[in-house]
N, C-alpha and C positions, 0 to 999 in steps of 0.2 A: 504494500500500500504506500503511496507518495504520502508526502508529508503534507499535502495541501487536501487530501482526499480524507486525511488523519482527522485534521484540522475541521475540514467540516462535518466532518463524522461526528466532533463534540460540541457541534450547535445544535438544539435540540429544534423539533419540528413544532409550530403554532405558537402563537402568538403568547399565549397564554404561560407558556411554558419557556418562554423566552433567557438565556444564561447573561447575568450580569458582565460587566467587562471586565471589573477583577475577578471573577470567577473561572470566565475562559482564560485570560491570564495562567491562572492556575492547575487549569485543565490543561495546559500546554506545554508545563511545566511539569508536571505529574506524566506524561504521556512521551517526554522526551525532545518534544518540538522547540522549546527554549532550554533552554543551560540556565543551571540552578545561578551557575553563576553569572551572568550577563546581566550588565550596567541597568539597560532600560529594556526590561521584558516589556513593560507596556505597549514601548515603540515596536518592537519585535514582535505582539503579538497585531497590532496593528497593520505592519507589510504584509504580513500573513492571511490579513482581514481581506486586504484591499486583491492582494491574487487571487484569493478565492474567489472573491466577486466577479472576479471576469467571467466564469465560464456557470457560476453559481450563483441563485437568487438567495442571496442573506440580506435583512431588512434590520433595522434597528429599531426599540421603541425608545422614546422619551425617559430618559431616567429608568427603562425595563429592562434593555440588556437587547442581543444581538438574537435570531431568529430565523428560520424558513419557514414560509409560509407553507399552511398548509396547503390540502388542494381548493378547499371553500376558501381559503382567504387570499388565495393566488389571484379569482377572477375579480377581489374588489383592488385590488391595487391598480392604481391611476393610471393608463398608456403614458401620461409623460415618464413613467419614472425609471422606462424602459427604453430610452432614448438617449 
């Protein structure tokens, strides 16, 4: 498994169930993807965030933490946001 497939393997699906961003922090952490020891894991899990997005729909919520929608919540998401 690539590290980027790792990585969204521990976003969970629905909105509802959505993982904080110190929590995957440390989900990444725990799973190998960052070094216990490196400066700014946040940053790190950050670039991490951002390649997965290219080929994968993760959404964030407000103060809820990071997400995949699920399949009902795939069709309310706005056409602009897929552009």
């Amino acid at each position: 498994m690539t590290d980027i497939k790792l990585f969204v393997s521990l976003i969970p699906i629905g909105s509802e169930n959505a993982i904080k961003r110190n929590d995957l922090t440390d989900a990444c952490v725990l799973n190998g993807l960052i070094k216990d020891t490196c400066k700014d894991k946040d940053r790190k899990m950050r670039i991490m965030l951002h390649k997965a997005r290219i080929e994968n729909s993760i959404l964030s919520k407000r103060g809820g933490g990071y997400y995949i929608p699920s399949d009902a919540e795939y069709f309310l998401i706005p056409p602009k946001c897929f552009s």
